[in-house]
NUPAVEX-240882 format. One record per residue: residue in three letters; x, y, z of N, C-alpha, C in turn. Coordinates in steps of 0.001 Angstrom, whole numbers, padded with zeros to 6 digits, always signed. Layout:
# NUPAVEX-240882
alaXYZXYZXYZ/...
***
This chain:
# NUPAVEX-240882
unk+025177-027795-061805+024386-028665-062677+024275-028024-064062/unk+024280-028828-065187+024513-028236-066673+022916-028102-066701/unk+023120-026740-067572+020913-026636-067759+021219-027735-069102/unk+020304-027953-069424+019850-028580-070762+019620-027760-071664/unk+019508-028623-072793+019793-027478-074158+018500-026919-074410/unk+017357-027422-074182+015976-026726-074374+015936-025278-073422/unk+016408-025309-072137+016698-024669-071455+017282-023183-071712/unk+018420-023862-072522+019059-022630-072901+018373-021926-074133/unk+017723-022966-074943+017156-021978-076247+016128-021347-075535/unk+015246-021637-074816+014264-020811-074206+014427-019645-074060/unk+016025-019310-073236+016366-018369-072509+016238-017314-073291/unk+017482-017960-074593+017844-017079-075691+016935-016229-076452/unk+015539-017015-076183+014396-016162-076896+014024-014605-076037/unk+013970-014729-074754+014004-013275-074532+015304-012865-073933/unk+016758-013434-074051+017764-012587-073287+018237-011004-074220/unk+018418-010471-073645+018947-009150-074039+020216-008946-074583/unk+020769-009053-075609+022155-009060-076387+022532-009913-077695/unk+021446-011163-077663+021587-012127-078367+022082-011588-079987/unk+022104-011862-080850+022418-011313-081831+021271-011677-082589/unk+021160-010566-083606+020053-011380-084882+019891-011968-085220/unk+021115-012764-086026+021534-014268-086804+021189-015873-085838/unk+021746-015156-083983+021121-016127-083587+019710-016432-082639/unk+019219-015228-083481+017848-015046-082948+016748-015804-083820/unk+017377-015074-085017+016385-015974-086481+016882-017224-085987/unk+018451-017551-085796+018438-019330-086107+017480-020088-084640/unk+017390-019395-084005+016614-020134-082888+014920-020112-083599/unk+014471-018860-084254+013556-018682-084423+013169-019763-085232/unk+013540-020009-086485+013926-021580-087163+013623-022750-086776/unk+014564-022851-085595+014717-023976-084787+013379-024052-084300/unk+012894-023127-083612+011627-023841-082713+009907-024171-083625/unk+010252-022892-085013+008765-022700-085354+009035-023768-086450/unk+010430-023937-087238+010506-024372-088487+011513-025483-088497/unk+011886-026365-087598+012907-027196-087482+013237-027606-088897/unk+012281-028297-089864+012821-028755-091497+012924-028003-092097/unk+012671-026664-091559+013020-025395-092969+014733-025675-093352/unk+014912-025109-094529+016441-025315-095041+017581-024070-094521/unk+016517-022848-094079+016672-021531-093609+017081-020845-094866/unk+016436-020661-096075+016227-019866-096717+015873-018448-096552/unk+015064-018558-095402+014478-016548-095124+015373-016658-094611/unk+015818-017285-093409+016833-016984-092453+018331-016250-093277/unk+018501-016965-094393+019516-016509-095015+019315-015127-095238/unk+018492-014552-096335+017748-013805-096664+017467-012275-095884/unk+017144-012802-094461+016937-011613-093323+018530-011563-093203/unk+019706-012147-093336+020777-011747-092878+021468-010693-093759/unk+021122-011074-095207+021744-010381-096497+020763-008842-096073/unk+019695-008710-095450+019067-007639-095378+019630-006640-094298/unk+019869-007382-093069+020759-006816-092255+022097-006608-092445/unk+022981-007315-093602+024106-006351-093732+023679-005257-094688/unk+022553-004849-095970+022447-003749-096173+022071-002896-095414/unk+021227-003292-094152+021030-002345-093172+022108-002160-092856/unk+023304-002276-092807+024327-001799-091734+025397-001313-092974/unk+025061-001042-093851+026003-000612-095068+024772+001029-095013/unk+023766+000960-095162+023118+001944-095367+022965+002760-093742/unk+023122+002393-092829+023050+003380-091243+024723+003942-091405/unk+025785+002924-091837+027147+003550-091981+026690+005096-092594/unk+026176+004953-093598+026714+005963-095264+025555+007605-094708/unk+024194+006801-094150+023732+007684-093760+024331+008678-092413/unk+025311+008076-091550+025804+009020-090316+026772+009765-091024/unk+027695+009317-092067+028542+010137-092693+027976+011080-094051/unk+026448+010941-094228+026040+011500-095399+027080+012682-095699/unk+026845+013916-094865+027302+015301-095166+028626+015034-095730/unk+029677+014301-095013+030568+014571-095220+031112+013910-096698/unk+030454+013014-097532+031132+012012-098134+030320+012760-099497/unk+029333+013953-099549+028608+014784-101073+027286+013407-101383/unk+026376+012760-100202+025553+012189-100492+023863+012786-099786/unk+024050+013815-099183+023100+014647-099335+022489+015815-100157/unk+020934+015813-100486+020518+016397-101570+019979+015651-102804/unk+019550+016575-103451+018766+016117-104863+019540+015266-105796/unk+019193+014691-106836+020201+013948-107767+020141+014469-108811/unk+018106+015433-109177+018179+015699-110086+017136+014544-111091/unk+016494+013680-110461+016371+013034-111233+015210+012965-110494/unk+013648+012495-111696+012431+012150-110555+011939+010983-110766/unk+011596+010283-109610+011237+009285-109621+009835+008700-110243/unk+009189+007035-110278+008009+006962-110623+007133+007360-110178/unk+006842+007896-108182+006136+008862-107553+005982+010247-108313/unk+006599+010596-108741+006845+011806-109550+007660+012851-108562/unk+008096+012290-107961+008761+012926-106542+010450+013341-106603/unk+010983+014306-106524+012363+014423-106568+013246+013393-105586/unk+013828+013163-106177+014816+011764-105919+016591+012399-105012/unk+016468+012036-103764+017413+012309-103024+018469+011761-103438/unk+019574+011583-103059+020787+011057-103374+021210+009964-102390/unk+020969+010040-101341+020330+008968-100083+019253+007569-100335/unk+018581+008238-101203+017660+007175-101887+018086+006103-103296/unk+018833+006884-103911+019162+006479-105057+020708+005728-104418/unk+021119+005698-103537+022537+005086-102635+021685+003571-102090/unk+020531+004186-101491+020282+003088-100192+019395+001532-101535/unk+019224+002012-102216+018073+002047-102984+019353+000316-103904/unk+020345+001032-104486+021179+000225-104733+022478-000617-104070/unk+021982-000332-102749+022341-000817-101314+021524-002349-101462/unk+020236-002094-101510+019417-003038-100911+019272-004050-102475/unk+019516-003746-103716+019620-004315-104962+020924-005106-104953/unk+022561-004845-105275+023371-005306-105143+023600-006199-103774/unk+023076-005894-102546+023479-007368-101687+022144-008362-101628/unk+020918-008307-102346+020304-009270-102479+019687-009808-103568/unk+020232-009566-105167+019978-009909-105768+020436-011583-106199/unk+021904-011423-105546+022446-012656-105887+022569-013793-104924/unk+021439-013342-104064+021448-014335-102670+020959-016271-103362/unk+020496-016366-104580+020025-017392-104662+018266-017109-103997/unk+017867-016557-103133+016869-016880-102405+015135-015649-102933/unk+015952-015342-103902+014663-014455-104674+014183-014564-105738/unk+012770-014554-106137+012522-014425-107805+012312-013002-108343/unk+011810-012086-107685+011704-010830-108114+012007-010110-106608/unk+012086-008227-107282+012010-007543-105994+011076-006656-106447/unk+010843-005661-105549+010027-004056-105962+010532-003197-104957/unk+010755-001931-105784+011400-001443-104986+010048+000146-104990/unk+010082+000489-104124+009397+002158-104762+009911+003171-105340/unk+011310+002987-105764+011910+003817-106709+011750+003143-108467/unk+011189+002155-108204+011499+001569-109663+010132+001289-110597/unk+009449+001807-111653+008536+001526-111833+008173+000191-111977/unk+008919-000757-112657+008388-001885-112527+009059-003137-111576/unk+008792-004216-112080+009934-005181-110979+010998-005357-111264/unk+011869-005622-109933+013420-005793-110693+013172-007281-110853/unk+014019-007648-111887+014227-009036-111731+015394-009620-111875/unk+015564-010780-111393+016720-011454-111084+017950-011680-112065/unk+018993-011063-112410+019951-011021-113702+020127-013141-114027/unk+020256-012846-115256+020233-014647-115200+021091-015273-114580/unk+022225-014704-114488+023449-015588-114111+023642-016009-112498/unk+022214-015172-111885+022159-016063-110326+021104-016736-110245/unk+021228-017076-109109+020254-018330-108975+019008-017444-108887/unk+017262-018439-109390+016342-017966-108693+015934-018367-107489/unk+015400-018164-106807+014899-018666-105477+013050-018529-105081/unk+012791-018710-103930+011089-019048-103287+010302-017579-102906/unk+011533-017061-102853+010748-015474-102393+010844-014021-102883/unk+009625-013237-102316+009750-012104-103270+010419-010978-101994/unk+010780-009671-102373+011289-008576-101616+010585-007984-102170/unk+010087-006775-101364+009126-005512-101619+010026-004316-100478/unk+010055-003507-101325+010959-002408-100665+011042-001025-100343/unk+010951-000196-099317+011006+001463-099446+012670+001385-099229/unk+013347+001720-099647+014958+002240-099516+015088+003057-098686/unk+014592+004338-098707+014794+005058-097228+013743+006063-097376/unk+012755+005353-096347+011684+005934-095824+011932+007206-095238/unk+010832+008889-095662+011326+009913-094924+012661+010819-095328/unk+012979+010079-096909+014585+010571-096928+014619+012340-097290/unk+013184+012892-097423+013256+014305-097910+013567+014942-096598/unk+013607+014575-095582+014081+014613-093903+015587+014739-093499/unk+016080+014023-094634+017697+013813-094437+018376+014869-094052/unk+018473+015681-094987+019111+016876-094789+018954+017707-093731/unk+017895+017298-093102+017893+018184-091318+018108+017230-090544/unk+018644+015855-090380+019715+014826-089797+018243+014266-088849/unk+016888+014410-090032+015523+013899-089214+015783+012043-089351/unk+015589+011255-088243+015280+009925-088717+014733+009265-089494/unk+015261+008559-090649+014833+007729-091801+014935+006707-091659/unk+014223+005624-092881+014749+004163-092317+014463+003264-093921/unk+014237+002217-093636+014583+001010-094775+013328-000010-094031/unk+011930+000279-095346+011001-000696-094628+010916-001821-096088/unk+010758-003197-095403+010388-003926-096239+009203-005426-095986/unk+009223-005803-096998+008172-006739-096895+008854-008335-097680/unk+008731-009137-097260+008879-010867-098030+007514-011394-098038/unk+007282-012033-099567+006262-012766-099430+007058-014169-100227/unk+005762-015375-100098+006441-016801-100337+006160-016629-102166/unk+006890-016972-102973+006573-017488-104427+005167-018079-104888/unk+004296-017822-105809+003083-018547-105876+003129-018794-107509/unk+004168-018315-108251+004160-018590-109968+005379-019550-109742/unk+005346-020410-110896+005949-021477-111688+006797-021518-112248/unk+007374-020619-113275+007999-020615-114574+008845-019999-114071/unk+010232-019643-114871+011446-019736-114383+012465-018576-113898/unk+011231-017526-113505+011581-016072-112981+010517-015762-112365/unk+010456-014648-111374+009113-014063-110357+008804-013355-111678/unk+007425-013315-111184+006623-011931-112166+005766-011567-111309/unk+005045-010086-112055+004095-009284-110881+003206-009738-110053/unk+002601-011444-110669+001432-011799-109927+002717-012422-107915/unk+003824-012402-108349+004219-012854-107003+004542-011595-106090/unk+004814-010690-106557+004933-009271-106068+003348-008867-105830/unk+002689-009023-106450+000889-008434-105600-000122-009556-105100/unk+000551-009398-104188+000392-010340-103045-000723-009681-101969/unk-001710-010067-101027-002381-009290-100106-000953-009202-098778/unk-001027-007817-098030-000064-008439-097031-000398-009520-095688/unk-001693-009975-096556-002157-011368-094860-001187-012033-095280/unk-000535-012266-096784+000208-013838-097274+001566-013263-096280/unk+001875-012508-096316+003230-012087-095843+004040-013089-094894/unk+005344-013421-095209+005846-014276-093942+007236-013591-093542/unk+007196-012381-093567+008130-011595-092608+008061-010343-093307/unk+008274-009230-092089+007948-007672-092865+009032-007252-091576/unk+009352-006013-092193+009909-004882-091165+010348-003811-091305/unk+011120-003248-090632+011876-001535-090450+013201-001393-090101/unk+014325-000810-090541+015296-000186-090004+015082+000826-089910/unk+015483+001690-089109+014917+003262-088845+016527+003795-088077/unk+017180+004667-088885+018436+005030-088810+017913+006245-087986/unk+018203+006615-086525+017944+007562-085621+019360+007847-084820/unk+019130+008244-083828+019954+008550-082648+020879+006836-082411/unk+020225+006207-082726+020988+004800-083262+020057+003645-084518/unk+020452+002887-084643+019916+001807-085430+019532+000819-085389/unk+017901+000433-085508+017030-000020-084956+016849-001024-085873/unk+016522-002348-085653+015723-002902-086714+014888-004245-086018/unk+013700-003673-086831+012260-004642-086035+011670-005510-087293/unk+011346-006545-086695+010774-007683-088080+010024-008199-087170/unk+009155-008892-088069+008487-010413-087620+007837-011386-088537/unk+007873-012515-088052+007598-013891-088959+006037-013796-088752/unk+005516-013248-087939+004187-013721-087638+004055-014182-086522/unk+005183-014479-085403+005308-014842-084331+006024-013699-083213/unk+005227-013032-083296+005917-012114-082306+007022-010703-082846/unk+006999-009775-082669+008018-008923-083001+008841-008633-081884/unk+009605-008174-082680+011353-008089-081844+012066-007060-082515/unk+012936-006194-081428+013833-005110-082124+015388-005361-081483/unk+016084-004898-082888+017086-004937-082260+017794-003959-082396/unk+018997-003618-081575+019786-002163-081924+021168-002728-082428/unk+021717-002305-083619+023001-002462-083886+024171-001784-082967/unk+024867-002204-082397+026305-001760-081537+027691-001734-082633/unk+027868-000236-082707+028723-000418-083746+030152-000544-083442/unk+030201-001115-082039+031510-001690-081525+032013-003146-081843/unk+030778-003823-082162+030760-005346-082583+030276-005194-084042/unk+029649-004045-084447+028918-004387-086168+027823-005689-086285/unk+027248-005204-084862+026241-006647-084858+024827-005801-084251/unk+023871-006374-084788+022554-005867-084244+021830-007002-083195/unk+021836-006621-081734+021469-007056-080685+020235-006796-080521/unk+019633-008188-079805+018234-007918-079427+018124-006735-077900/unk+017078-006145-078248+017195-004389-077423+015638-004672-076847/unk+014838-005424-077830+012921-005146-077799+013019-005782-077896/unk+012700-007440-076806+012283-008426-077101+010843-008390-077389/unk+009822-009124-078298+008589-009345-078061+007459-008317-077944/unk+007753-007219-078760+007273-005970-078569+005784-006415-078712/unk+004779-005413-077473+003727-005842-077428+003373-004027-077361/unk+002077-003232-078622+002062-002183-078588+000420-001791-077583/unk+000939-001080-077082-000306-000683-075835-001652-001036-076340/unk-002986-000865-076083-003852-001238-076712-004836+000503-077224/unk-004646+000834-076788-004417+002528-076384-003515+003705-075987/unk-003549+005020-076823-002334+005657-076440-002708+007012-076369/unk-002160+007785-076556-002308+009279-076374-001760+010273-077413/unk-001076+009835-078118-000112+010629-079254-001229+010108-080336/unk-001578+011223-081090-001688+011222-082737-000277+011937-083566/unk-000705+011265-084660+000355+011273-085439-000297+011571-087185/unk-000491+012898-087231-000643+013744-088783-000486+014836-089287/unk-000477+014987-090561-000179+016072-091562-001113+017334-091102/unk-000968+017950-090321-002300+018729-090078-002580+020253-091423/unk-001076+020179-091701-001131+020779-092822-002217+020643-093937/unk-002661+019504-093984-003461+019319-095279-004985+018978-094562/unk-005690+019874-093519-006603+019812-092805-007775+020528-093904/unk-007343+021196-094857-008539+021578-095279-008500+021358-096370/unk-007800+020111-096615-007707+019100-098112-008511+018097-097769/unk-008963+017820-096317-009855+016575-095551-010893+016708-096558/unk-011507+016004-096038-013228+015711-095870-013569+015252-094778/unk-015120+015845-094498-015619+016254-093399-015161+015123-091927/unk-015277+014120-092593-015278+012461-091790-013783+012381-091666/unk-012845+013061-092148-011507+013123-091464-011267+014725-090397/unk-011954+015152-090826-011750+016624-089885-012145+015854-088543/unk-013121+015284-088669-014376+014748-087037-013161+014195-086248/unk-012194+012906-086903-011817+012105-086438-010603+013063-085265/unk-009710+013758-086329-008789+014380-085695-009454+015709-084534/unk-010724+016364-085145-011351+016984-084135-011107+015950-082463/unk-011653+014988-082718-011919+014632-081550-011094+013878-080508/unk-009927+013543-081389-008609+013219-080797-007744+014782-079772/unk-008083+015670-080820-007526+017177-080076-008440+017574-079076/unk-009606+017291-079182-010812+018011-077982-010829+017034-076944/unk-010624+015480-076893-011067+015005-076042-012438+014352-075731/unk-013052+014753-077188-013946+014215-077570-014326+012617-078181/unk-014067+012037-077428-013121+010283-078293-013714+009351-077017/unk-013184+008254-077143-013753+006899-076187-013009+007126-075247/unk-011766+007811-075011-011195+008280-073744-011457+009133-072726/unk-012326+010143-073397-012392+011286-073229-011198+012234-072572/unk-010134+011848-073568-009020+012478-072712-008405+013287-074287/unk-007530+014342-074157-007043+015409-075562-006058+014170-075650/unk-005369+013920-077025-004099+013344-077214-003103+013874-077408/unk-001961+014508-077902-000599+014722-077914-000811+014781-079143/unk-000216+015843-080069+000517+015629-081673+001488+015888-081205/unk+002386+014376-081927+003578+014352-082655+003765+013782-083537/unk+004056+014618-084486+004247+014465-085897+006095+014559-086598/unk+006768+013669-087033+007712+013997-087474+007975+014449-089050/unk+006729+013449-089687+007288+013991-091040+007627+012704-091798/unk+008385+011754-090768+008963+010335-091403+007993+009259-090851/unk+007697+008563-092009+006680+007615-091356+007058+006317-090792/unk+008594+006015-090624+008968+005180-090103+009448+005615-089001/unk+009703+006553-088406+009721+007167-087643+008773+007173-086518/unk+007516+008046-087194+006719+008009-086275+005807+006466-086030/unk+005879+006020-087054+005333+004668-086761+006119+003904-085406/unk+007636+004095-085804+008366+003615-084744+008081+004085-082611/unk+007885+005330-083116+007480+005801-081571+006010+005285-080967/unk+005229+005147-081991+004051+004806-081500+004123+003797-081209/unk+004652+002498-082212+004203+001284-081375+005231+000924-080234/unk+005903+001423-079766+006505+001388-078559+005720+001638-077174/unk+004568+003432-077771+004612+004294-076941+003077+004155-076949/unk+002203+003638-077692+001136+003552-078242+000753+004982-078815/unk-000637+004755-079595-000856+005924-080746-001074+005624-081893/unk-001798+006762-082437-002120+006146-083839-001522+007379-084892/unk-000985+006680-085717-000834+007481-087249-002001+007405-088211/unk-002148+008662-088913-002940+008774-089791-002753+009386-090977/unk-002688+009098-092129-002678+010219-093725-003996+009511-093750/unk-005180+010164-093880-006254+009970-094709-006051+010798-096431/unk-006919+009960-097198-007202+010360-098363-007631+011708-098000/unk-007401+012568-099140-007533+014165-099550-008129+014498-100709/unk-008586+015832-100776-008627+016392-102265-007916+016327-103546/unk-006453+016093-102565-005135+015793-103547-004806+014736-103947/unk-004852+013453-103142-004714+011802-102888-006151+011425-103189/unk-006802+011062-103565-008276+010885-103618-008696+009174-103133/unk-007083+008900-103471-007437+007274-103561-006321+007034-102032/unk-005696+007851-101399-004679+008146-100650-002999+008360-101381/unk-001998+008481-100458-000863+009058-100661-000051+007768-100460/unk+000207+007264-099579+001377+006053-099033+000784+004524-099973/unk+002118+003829-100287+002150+002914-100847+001536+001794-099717/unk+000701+001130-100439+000686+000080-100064+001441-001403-099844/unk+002253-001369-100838+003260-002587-101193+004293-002272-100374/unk+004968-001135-100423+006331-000822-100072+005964-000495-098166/unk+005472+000121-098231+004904+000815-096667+003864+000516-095562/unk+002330+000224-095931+001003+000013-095218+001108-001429-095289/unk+001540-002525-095623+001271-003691-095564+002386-004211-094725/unk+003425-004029-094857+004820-004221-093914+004838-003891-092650/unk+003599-002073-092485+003984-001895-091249+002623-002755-090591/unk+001601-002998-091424+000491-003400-091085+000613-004779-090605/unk+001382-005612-091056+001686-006652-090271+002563-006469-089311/unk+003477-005899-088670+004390-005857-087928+003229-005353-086839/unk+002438-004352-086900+001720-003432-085654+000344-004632-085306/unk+000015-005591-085868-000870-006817-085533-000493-007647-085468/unk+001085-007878-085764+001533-008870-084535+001948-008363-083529/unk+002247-006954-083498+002193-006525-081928+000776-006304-081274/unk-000313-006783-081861-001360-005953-080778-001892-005336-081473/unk-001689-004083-082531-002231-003224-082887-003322-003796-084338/unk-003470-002656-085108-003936-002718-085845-003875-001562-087120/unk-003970-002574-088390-003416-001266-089478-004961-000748-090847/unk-005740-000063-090885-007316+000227-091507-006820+000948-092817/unk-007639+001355-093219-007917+002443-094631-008890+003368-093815/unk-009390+002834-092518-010963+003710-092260-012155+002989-092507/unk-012198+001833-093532-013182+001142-093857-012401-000141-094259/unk-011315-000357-093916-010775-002002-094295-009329-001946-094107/unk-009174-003447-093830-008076-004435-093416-007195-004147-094458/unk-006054-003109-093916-004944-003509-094738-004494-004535-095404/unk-004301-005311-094826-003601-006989-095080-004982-007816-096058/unk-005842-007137-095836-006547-007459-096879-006863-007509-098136/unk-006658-005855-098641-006710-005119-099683-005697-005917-100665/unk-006314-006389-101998-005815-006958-102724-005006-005778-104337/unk-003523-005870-104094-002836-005049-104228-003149-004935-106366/unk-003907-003428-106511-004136-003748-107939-002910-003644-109346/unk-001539-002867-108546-000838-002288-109431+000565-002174-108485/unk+001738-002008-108709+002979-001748-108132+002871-000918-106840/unk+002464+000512-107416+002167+001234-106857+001098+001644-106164/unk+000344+000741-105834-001081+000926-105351-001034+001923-104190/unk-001487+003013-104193-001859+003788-103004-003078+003836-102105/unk-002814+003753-100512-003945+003238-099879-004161+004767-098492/unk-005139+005248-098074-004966+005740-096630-004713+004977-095982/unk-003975+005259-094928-003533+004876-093910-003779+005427-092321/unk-004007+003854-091585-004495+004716-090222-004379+003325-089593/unk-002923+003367-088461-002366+002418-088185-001614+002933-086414/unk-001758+001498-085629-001212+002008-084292-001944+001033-083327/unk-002514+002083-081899-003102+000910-081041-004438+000703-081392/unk-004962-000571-080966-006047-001179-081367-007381-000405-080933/unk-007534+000232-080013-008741+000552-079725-008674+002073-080033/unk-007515+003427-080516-007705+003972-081761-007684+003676-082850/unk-007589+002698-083272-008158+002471-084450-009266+001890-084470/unk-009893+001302-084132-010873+001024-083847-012104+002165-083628/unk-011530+003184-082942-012426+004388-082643-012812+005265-083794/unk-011747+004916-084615-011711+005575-085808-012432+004925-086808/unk-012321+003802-087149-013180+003303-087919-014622+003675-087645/unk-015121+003438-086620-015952+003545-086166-016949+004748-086157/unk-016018+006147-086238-016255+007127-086918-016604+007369-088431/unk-015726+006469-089314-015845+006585-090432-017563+005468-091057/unk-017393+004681-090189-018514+003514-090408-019893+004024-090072/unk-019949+005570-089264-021377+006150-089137-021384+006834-090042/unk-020250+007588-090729-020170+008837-091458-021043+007957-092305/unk-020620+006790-092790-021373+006048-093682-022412+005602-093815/unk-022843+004800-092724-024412+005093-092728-025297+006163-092619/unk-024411+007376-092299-025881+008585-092605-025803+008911-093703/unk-024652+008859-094873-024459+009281-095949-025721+008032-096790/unk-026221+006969-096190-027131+005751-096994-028293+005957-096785/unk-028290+007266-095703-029911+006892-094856-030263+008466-095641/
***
């Protein structure tokens, strides 16, 4: 007996192999039947720079693309050669898609914008090029996180007000994370999904259907290095994750890699929470908000989780500048939660 065609798209939503292209087009199909598939286009031009940038990164050593360039970026941060590759990886295959008005990248101080001679389009790109890349050179896992939001200006190019966006507007965010293989996780808002590229086909297969991140975990994930750059209400938190002193009452695990797409990646698999709190040094915090905390912050609450400052909703925080820097403290829901919660007394005794 022939199944029927509803039948089969069903299937396709959780079978194991499907491909990306016809994962989005189903995805389309069921949430967005009159869409024209504009993102859809869009997520594809992103996945072949993902697969131009996991190539260049397995052959880094050999091809003189590891190391400094020499040049520093608007972070004020020395600029890899990996970065400044991946960086114009992700510029040249989507500028001329038709389907953008501006981008941002975190290498660039201001926005890129669209050269005249292509089309403009409905949406914006927000971009890290390769997350973790000061890692490279010890062959640590890096990756390529980004963010899409919908157009909200008029006139006949994106400008900054469509790039600072809160990430609630967001209608697709994600990660490639170039490891032991090549991963890449998105979501519309409906569910997340990973897939692994097979570089026998040059196609990225669904691997993680429907990733759902524990609600609780056991791994922390921080800089412990900069423990006595804290303040007091970040010492407590991590105190009590290491003692066992917490809503579990159980010690947690550090693992820390260094790459925050990385470790973001293990946790929401494995559950756990990551943390950079603000410092003596960061005052306002360290990690971008645009490029990094809002991308992963939607991806880890549509799995389940949840992404804070300690005192507020990522996806909330209304983005003041390109570069807006936020703490970060992101993973399963009921550490974060525990954590806030810590920070929300620190606060009322500091009133009383």
């Amino acid at each position: 007996m022939a199944r029927s065609e509803s039948t089969i798209e069903n299937n396709s939503q959780t079978r194991l192999g499907i491909s990306f292209s016809e994962h989005v087009a189903d995805q389309q199909h069921r949430l967005s039947p009159a869409a024209r598939g504009d993102l859809s286009s869009l997520l594809r031009h992103i996945m072949l720079a993902a697969k131009i940038i996991s190539r260049e990164t397995r052959k880094a050593a050999l091809v003189d693309i590891l190391g400094l360039t020499g040049k520093i970026n608007v972070q004020g941060e020395e600029v890899q050669k990996l970065d400044d590759y991946a960086d114009d990886v992700m510029i040249r295959n989507l500028r001329y898609t038709g389907h953008l008005c501006a981008m941002s990248s975190e290498e660039h101080e201001d926005i890129i914008r669209i050269p005249e001679r292509y089309a403009v389009g409905n949406y914006t790109l927000t971009f890290d090029p390769l997350d973790g890349s000061s890692n490279i050179d010890a062959n640590v896992g890096v990756g390529t996180i980004f963010s899409i939001h919908r157009r909200i200006s008029s006139g006949p190019t994106g400008t900054h007000q469509d790039i600072l966006q809160r990430g609630k507007n967001q209608v697709c965010a994600g990660y490639i994370i170039y490891g032991p293989s090549t991963i890449l996780v998105y979501t519309t808002g409906h569910g997340v999904h990973g897939f692994t590229l097979d570089p026998s086909v040059g196609e990225f297969l669904l691997s993680h259907p429907d990733i759902k991140t524990p609600e609780e975990g056991n791994i922390y994930s921080v800089n412990e290095g900069n423990y006595y750059n804290w303040d007091e209400t970040a010492r407590q938190v991590i105190e009590a994750f290491k003692s066992g002193k917490n809503y579990r009452g159980k010690a947690y695990t550090s693992r820390y890699v260094g790459s925050l797409v990385s470790d973001f990646h293990r946790n929401l698999l494995y559950g756990g929470i990551f943390l950079y709190p603000a410092d003596n040094k960061n005052t306002s915090g360290k990690l971008r908000l645009l490029p990094e905390a809002n991308p992963l912050g939607f991806v880890v609450e549509n799995a389940g989780g949840l992404a804070s400052t300690g005192t507020q909703r990522i996806l909330d925080i209304e983005p003041k500048r390109l570069h807006h820097r936020v703490p970060l403290i992101i993973g399963s829901r009921k550490d974060v939660e525990f954590v806030e919660s810590i920070f929300a007394a620190a606060k009322e005794k500091d009133a009383s």
